[in-house]
C-alpha positions in Angstrom: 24.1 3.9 -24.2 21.1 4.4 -26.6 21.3 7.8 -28.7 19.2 10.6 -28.6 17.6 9.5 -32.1 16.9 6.3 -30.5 14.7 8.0 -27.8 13.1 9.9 -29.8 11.6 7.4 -31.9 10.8 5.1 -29.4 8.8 8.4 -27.9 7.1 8.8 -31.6 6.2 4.9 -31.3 4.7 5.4 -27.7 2.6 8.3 -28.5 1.5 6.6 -31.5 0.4 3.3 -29.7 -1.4 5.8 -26.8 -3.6 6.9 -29.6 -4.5 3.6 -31.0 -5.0 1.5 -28.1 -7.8 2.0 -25.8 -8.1 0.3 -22.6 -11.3 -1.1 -21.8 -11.1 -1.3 -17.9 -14.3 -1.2 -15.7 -13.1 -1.1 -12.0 -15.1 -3.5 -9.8 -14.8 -3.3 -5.6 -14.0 -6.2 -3.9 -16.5 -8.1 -2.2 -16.4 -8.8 1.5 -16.2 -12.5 2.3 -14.6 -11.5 5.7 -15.9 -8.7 7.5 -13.6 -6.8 9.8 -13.8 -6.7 13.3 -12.1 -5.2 15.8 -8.3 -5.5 15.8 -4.8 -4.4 17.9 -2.5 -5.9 16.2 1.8 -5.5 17.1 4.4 -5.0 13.9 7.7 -4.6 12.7 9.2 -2.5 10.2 12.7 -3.9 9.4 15.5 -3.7 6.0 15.3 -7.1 3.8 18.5 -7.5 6.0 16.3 -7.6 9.2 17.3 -4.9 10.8 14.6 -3.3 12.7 13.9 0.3 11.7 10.7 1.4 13.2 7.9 -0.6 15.7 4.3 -0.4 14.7 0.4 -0.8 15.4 -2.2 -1.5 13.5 -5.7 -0.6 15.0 -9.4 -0.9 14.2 -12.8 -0.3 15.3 -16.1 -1.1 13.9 -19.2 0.6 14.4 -22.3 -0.9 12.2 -20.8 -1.4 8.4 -18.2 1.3 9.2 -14.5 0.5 9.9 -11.4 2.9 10.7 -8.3 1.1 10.2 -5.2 3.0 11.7 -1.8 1.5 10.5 1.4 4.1 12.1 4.9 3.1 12.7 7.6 5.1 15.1 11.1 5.4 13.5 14.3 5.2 15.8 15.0 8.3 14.9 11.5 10.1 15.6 10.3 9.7 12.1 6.8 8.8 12.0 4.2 6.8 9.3 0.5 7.1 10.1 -2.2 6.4 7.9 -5.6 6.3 8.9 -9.0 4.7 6.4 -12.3 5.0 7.0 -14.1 2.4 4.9 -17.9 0.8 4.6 -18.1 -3.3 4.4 -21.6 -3.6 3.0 -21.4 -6.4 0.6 -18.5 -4.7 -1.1 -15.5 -3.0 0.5 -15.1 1.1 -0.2 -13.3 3.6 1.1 -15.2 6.3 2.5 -11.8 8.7 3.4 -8.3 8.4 4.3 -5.7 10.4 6.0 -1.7 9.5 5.5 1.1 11.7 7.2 4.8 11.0 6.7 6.9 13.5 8.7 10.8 13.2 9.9 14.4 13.0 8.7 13.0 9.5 7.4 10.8 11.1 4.6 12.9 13.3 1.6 9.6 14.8 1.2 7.0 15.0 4.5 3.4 14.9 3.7 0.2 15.3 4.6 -2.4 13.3 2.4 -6.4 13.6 2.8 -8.9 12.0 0.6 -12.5 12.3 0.5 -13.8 8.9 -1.7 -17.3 10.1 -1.6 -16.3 13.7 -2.7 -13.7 12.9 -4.8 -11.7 15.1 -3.2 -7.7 15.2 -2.3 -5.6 17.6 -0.8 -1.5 17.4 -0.1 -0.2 19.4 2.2 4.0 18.8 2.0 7.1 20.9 2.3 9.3 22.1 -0.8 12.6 24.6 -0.3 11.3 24.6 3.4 8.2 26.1 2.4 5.2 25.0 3.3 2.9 24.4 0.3 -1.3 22.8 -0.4 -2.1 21.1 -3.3 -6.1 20.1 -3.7 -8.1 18.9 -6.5 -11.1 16.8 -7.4 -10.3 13.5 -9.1 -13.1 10.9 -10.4 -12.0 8.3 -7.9 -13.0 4.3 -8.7 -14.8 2.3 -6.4 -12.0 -0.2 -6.1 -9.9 2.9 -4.2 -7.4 0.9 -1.8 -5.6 3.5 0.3 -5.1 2.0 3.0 -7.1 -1.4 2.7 -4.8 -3.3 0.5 -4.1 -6.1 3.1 -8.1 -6.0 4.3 -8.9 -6.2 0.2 -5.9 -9.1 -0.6 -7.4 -11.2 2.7 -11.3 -11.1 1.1 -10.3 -12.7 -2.8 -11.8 -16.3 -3.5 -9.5 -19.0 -3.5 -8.9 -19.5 -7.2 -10.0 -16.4 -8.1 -7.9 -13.8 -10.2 -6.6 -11.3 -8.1 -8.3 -8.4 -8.3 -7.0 -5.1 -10.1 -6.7 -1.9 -7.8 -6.7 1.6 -7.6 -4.3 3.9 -5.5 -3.9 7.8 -5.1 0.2 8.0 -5.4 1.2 10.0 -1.9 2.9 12.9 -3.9 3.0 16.8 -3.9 0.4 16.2 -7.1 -1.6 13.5 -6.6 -1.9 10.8 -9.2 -4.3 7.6 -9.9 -2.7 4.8 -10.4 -3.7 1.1 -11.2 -2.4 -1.6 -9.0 -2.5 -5.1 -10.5 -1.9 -8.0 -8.6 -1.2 -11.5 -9.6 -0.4 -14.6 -7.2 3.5 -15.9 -7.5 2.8 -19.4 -5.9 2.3 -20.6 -2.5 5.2 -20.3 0.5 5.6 -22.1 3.3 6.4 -20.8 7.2 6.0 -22.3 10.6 4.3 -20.9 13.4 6.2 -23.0 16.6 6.3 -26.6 15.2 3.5 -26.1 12.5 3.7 -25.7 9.2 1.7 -23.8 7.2 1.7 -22.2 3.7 0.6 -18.7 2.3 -0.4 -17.1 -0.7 2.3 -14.9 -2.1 0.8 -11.5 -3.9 2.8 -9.9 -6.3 1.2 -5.8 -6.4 2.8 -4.2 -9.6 1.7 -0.1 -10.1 0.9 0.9 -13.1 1.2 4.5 -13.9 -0.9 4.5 -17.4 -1.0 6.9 -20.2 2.4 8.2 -21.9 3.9 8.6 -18.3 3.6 5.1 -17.3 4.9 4.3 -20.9 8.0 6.1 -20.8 8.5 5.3 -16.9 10.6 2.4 -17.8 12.7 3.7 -20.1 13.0 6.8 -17.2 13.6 4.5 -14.8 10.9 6.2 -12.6 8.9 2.6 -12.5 8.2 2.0 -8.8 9.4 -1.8 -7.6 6.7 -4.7 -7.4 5.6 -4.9 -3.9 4.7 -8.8 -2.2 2.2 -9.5 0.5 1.4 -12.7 1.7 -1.4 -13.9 3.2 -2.4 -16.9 5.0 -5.8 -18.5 3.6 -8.5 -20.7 5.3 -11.9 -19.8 6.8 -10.2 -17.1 8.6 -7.7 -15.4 5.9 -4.9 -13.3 7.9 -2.1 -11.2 7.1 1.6 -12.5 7.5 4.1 -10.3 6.0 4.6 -7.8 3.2 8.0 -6.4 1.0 7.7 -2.4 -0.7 8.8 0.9 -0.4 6.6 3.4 1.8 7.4 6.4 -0.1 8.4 7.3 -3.8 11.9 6.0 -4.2 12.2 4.9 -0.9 13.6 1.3 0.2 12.1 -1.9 0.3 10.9 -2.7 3.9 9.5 -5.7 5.3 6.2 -5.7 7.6 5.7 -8.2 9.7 3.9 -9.3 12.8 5.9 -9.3 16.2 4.6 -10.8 19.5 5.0 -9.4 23.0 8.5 -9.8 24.8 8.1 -10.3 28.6 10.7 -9.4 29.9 11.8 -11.5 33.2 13.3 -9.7 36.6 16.5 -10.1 37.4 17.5 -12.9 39.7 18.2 -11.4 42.6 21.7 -11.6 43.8 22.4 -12.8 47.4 
């Protein structure tokens, strides 16, 4: 176990190395290579284990440039996920607003999250000591903000291409900007009846920044990588994804589920 002493000088070193580094970082949005369209798409929420935890949708509408993208999952036990983005796809992809709630025995900490990208506005309204409590503040938010559009950004980067580096408003009782940066762990294969086919394996790492994100792993307060994959081609498409949906929460897998029709009973004579 490392002393006390031994903490302390490694936070001397770190608030040293804060001062003397700069980071040099101009955030660029993603440019859109696929426009959206309109989608209905059926998920699952399952433990790496594969057992099935909550059922999903993911819908979206278009009008003109504008798309609202609604991602919400029903827990078994009444819990629910729903987070709603409103973003523009004129040449480059920006969010325009986004809304997540987290509410039921599923969530240590129920939420509701609002964010107004063109106001730089964010407001978290969330329960502490059964009391209900607001937090709001103006942030100077990036135009590479990806609440919400991580999959629609991941499915629109060049083949080749570095992935590109994100931003994300943390869903805490303070709000906090992080950085996501993404970098591709290879190509995996998976079959779709008797075809097989390969996808591009994203690994999203968050970065907290400043002497926070610095001390986070010595804390151990860093959040886990999460993993996306996405199937390439002239029509990019999501296929699964691996991360926590909440601060300190498990990791859960997303995937997509087709419909089961279910067949009468025979009849008996």
């Amino acid at each position: 176990m490392k002393s006390p002493y031994f903490r302390l000088g490694l936070l001397a070193v770190l608030l040293v190395t804060t001062v003397l580094v700069t980071y040099a970082s101009d955030p660029a949005p993603v440019a859109v290579r696929h426009p959206e369209g309109l989608v209905h798409g059926f998920l699952s929420l399952s433990t790496l284990d594969g057992t099935r935890v909550a059922d999903g949708d993911l819908i979206q509408n278009v009008a003109g440039d504008r798309v609202t993208s609604r991602l919400v999952f029903h827990f078994k036990n009444g819990s629910v996920h729903d987070e709603t983005a409103i973003f523009s796809q004129r040449q480059r992809f920006q969010l325009l607003s986004s809304r997540l709630v987290q509410k039921g025995p599923t969530f240590p900490k129920p939420l509701d999250m609002s964010i107004d990208g063109t106001r730089g506005q964010v407001s978290v309204r969330y329960t502490d000591d059964g009391r209900q409590k607001v937090s709001a503040e103006h942030m100077d938010l990036p135009v590479n903000l990806a609440n919400g559009m991580i999959l629609t950004l991941l499915k629109n980067v060049a083949a080749g291409a570095p992935p590109p580096e994100l931003s994300l408003v943390a869903a805490t009782p303070k709000p906090r900007l992080v950085t996501l940066k993404t970098s591709v762990a290879g190509q995996q294969s998976f079959t779709t009846g008797g075809m097989t086919r390969k996808a591009t394996h994203y690994v999203v790492k968050v970065d907290i920044g400043g002497i926070a994100g610095l001390l986070a792993p010595l804390l151990d307060k860093q959040p886990p990588d999460s993993h996306v994959w996405i199937l390439g081609g002239e029509a990019p498409a999501f296929v699964k994804s691996e991360g926590p949906m909440f601060l300190g929460g498990p990791i859960w897998r997303i995937e997509l589920v087709s419909p089961d029709w279910k067949r009468p009973a025979a009849s008996t004579p």
